[in-house]
C-alpha positions as CSV (number, residue, x, y, z in Angstrom):
1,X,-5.1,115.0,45.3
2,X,-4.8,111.8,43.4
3,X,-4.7,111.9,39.7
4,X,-4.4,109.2,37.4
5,X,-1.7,110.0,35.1
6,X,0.5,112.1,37.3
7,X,-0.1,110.4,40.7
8,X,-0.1,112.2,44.3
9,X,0.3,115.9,43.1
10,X,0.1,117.2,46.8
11,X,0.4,116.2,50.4
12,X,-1.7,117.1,53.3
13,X,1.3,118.6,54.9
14,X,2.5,120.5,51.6
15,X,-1.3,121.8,51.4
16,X,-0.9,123.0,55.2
17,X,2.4,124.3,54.4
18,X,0.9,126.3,51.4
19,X,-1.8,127.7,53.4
20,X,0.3,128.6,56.1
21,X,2.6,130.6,53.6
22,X,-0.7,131.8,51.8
23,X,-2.1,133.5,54.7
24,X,1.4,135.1,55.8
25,X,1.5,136.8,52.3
26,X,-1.9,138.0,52.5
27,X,-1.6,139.8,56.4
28,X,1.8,141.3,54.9
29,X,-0.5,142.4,52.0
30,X,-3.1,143.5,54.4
31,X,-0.5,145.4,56.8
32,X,1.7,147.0,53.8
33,X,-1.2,148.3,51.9
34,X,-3.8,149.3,54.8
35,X,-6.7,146.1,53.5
36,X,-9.1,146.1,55.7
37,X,-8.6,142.5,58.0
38,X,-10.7,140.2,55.7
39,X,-11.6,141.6,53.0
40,X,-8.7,140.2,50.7
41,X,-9.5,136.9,49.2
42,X,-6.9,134.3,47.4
43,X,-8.1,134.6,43.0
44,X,-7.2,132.4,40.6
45,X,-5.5,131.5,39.4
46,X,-2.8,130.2,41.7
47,X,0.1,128.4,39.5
48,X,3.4,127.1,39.7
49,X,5.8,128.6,36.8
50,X,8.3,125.9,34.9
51,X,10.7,128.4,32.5
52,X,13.7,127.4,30.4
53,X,15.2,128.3,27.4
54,X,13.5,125.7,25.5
55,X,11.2,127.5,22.4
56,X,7.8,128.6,23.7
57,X,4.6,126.5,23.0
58,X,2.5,129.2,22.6
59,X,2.5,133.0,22.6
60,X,1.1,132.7,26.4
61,X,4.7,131.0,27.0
62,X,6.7,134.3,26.2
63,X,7.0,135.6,29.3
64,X,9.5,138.0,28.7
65,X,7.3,140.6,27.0
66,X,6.1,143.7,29.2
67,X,2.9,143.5,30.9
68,X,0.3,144.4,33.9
69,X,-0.9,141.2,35.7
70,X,-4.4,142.8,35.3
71,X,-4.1,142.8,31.3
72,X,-4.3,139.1,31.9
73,X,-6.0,138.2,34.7
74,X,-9.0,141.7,35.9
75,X,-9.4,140.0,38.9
76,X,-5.7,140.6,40.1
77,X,-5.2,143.0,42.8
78,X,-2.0,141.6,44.6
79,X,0.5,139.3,43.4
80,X,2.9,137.2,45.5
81,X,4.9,135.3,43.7
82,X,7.3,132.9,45.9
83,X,10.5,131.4,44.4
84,X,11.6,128.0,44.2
85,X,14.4,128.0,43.4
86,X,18.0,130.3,43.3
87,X,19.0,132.4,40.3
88,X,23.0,131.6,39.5
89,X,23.0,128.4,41.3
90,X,19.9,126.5,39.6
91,X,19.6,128.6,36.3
92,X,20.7,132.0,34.3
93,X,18.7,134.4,32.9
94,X,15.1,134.8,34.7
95,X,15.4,137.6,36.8
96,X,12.0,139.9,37.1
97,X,11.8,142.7,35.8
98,X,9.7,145.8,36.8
99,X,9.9,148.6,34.2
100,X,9.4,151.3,35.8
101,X,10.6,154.3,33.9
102,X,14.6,155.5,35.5
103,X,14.7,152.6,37.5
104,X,16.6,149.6,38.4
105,X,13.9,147.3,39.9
106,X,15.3,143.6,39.5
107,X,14.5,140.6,41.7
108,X,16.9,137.9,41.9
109,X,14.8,135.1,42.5
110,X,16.3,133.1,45.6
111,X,14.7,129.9,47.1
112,X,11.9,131.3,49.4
113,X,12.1,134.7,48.4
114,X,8.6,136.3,48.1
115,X,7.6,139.4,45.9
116,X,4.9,141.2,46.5
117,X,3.3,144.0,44.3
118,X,0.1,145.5,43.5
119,X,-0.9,144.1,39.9
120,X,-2.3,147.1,37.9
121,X,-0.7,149.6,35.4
122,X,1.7,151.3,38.1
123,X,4.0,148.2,37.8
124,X,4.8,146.6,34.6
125,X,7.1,144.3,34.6
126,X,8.9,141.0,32.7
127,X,10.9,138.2,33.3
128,X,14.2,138.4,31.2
129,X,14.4,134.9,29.1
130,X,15.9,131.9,31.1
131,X,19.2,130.9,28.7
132,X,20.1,127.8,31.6
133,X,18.8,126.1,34.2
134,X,15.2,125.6,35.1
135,X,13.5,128.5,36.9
136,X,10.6,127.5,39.4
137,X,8.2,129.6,40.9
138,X,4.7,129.9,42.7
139,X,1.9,133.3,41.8
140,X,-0.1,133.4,44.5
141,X,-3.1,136.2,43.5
142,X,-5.4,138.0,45.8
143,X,-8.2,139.8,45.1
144,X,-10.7,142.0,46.8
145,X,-13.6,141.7,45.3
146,X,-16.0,138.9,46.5
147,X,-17.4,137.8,43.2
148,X,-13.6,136.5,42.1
149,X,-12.7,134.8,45.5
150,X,-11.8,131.4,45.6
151,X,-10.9,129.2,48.9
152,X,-8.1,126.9,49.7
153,X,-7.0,123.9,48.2
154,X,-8.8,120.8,49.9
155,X,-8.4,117.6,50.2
């Protein structure tokens, strides 16, 4: 919409373009995880991720510490989280991390790559700190319990 201070933040065709890649996520979801047709809803929230190697702001900035998405967010049951941008060509560092016990589960972020996991305690995970560069990225959440759904962006 229109903001003040920042200007046109979105596009009509950059919010079709979102939902179209929204709801291609969620019947992967659906498909790879047997959800019933419906019942999984977008949660928020839904954020785009800006990390570089400057010092953190807060202790929410540190995102290279190991956590579950639901330690943060309960209402997390999927997360999808679509890159931006390419790891080597537009920074270093900020691969994610899943630390699961005895094995190598890295994601090299890549410019439309999607990465898709369920968001409990089976999959812990970090991103290892950006040292160059600007790493961009988009979480899309879904959840299946009514009470935390949320519908598209409108205009």
């Amino acid at each position: 919409g229109i903001n003040a201070e920042y200007g046109e933040l979105f596009s009509y065709d950059g919010l079709k373009l979102y939902r179209s890649v929204k709801n291609r996520i969620q019947v992967e979801i659906e498909r790879k995880w047997k959800v019933t047709a419906g019942k999984l809803k977008l949660t928020k929230p839904t954020f785009f991720s800006r990390m570089t190697a400057k010092p953190p702001a807060t202790v929410h900035d540190e995102y290279w510490h190991v956590h579950t998405d639901t330690e943060q967010y309960d209402r997390f049951h999927y997360t999808a989280l679509l890159y931006l941008n390419t790891y080597v060509s537009d920074f270093e560092g900020g691969r994610f991390m899943f630390d699961t016990p005895g094995l190598n589960n890295t994601v090299h972020p890549k410019a439309g790559r999607v990465s898709v996991f369920t968001s409990g305690i089976e999959n812990p995970h970090h991103v290892e700190k950006v040292t160059s560069g600007v790493r961009y990225a988009i979480t899309i959440p879904f959840t299946c319990d009514p009470g935390y759904a949320i519908g598209d962006p409108q205009f």
